[in-house]
C-alpha positions in Angstrom: 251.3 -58.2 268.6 250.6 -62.4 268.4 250.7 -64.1 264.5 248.5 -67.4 264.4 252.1 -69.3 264.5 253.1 -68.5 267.5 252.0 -71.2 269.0 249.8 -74.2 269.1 246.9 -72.8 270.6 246.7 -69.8 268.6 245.3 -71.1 265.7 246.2 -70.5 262.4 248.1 -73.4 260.4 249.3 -75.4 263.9 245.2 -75.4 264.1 244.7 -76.9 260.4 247.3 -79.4 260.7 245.8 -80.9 263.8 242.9 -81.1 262.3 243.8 -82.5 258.8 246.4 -84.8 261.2 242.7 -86.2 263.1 240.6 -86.3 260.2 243.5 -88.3 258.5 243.3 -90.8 261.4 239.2 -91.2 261.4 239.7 -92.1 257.8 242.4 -94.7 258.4 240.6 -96.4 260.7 238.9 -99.8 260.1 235.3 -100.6 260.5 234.4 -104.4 262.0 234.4 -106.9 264.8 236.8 -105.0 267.0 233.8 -103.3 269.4 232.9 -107.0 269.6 236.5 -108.9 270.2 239.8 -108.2 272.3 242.6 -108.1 270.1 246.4 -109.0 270.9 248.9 -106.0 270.2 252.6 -105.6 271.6 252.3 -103.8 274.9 254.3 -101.2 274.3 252.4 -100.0 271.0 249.2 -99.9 273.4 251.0 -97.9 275.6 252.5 -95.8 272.8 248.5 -95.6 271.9 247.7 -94.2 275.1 250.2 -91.3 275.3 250.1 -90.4 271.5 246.3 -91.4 270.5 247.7 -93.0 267.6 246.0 -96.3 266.3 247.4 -99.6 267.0 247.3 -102.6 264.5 246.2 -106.0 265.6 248.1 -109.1 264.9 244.7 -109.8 262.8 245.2 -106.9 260.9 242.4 -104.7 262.1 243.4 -100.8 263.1 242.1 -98.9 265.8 242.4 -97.4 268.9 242.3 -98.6 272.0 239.7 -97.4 274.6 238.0 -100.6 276.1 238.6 -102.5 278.6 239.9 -105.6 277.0 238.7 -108.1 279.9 235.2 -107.8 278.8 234.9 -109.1 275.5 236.3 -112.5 274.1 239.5 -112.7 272.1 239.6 -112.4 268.5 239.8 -116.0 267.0 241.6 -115.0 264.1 244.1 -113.0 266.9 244.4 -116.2 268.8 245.5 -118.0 265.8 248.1 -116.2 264.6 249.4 -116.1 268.3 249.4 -119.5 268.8 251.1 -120.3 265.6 253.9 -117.7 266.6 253.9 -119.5 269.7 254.2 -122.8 269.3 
């Protein structure tokens, strides 16, 4: 006889928590230009992104998660900015 904590797939609280854990991130996220602009994040928190699905935070400040390809769309200005003062 299986309980609902058995495992992950078995529904149950693992279930809920997954789902409290996703709606969580939706609400976190941050609505703007960033379908419009490429943004500049640390490499390894977009690959971090990629294996976890966790959002990643912009030197700009604006939160979401990755999915685009960043080569077609211009940079973020305000991105750029803050880079380029970091920079030089």
């Amino acid at each position: 006889m299986s309980t609902p904590l058995e495992g992950p797939d078995q529904g149950g609280i693992a279930t809920l928590d997954r789902e409290l854990e996703e709606l969580i991130r939706e609400e976190n996220l941050e609505p703007g230009d960033h379908e419009r602009f490429s943004h500049y994040v640390k490499k390894e928190k977009i690959l971090e992104s990629a294996l976890t699905g966790k959002p990643v935070r912009a030197l700009c400040g604006k939160k979401w998660t990755p999915g685009r390809d960043p080569e077609k769309f211009p940079v973020c200005p305000t991105c750029k900015e803050i880079y380029e003062s970091l920079v030089g």
